[in-house]
C-alpha positions in Angstrom: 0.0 0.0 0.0 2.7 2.3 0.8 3.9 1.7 -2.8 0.1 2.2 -4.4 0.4 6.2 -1.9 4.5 7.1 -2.6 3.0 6.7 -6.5 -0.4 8.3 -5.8 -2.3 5.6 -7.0 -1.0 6.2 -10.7 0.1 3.7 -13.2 3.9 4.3 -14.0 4.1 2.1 -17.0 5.3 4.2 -20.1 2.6 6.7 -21.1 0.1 5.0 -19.3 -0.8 7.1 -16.3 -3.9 5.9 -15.1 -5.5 7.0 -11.7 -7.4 4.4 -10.4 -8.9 4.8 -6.8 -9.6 1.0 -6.7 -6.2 -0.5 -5.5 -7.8 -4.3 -6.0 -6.7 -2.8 -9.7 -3.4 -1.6 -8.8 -0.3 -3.9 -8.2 2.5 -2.9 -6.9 5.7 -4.0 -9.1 9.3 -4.9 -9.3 10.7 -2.9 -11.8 13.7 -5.3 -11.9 12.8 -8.8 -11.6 14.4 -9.5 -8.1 14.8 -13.7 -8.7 15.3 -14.2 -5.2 17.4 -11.2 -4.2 16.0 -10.7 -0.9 17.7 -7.0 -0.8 16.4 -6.2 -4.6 12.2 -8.1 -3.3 11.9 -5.3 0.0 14.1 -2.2 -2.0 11.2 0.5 -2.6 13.2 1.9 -5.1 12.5 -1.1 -7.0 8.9 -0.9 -6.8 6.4 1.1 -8.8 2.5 1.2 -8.7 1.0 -0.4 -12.1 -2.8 -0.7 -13.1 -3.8 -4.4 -13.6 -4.2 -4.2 -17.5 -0.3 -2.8 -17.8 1.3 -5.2 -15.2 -0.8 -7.9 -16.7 0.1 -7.5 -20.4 3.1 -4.9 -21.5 4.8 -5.6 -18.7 4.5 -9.5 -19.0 4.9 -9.2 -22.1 8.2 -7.0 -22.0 10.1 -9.6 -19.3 9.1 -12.9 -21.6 11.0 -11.0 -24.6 14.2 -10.2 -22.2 13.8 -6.4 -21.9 
């Protein structure tokens, strides 16, 4: 939750920027994939809020390809 505040409930995916007051919509993210990297799972600097249909599809879809 402190992820979904600190990012005012606004998806930080490229371009997407949507506000959604509904946080069962909102997931908060590791920007870097933290494989097991205890430090890298808690950092909050690797965290950031996304909205379900970004986390669920671009970004998915951008860590299968490798980027």
């Amino acid at each position: 939750m402190a992820i979904l505040r600190r990012d005012l409930f606004t998806c930080q995916w490229r371009g997407c920027g949507r506000v959604e007051a509904d946080t069962s919509l909102l997931v908060a993210d590791h920007r870097e994939p933290h494989r097991g990297d205890e430090a890298l799972f808690w950092d909050e600097r690797n965290l950031w809020c996304l909205c379900k249909p970004c986390h669920d599809s671009r970004k998915q879809r951008e860590e299968r390809s490798g980027g």
